[in-house]
C-alpha positions as CSV (number, residue, x, y, z in Angstrom):
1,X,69.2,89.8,72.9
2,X,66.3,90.3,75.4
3,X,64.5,86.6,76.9
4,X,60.6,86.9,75.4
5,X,59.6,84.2,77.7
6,X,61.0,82.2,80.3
7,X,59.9,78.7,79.7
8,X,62.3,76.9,81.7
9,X,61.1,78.3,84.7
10,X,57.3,78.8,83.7
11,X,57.6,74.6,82.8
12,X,60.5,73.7,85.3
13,X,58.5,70.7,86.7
14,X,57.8,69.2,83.6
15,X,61.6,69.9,81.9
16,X,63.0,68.0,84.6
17,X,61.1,65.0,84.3
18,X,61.4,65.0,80.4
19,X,65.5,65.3,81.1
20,X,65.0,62.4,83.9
21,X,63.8,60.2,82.2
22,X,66.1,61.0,78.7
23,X,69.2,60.8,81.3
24,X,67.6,57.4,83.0
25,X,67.3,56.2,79.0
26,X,70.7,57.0,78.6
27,X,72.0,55.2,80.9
28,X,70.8,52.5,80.3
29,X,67.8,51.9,83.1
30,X,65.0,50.2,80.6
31,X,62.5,48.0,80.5
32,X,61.7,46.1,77.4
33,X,64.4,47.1,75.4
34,X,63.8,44.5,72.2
35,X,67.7,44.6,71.2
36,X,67.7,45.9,68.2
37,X,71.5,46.3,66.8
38,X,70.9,47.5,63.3
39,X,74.1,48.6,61.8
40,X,72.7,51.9,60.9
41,X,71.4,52.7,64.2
42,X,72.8,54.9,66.0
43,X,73.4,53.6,69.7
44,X,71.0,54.8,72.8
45,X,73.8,57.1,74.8
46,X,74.4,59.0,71.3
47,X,70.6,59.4,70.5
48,X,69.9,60.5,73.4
49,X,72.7,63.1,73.9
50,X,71.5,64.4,70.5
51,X,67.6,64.4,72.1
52,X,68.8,66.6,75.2
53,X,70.7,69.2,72.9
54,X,68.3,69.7,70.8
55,X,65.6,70.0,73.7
56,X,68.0,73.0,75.1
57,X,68.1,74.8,71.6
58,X,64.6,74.3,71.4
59,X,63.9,76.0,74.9
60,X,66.2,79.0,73.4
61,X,64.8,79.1,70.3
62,X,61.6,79.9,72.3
63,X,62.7,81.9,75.1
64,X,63.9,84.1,72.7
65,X,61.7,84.3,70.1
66,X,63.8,82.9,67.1
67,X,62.6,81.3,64.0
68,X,62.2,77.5,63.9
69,X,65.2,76.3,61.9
70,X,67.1,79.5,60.7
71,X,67.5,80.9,64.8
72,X,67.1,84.5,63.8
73,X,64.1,86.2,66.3
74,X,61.2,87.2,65.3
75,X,60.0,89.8,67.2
């Protein structure tokens, strides 16, 4: 399958300070956190694993040309 655009390079910059600051989340580094521990919450570390991964398959979905949700490409 043949890239359709190349967004990770055309938007470098501004992918890796989105993934900065999701890895500086991650770990922890925040300000004004209120502390909420709901049971059904899942914790920070996993939410924001989840965020990145689904930022990547985004990009891909994107790049090269899939569908939103089903993956297969459109063009």
């Amino acid at each position: 399958m043949e890239k359709v655009t190349n967004i990770r390079n055309k938007y470098a910059q501004e992918i890796a300070e989105i993934l900065y600051l999701l890895k500086e989340v991650g770990s922890g580094r925040i300000y004004g956190f209120p502390g909420n521990c709901t049971p059904g919450d899942d914790e920070l570390k996993t939410n924001v694993d989840t965020l990145t991964e689904k930022f990547n398959e985004l990009l891909e979905k994107i790049e090269y040309g899939k569908d939103s949700g089903t993956g297969k490409q459109t063009y």
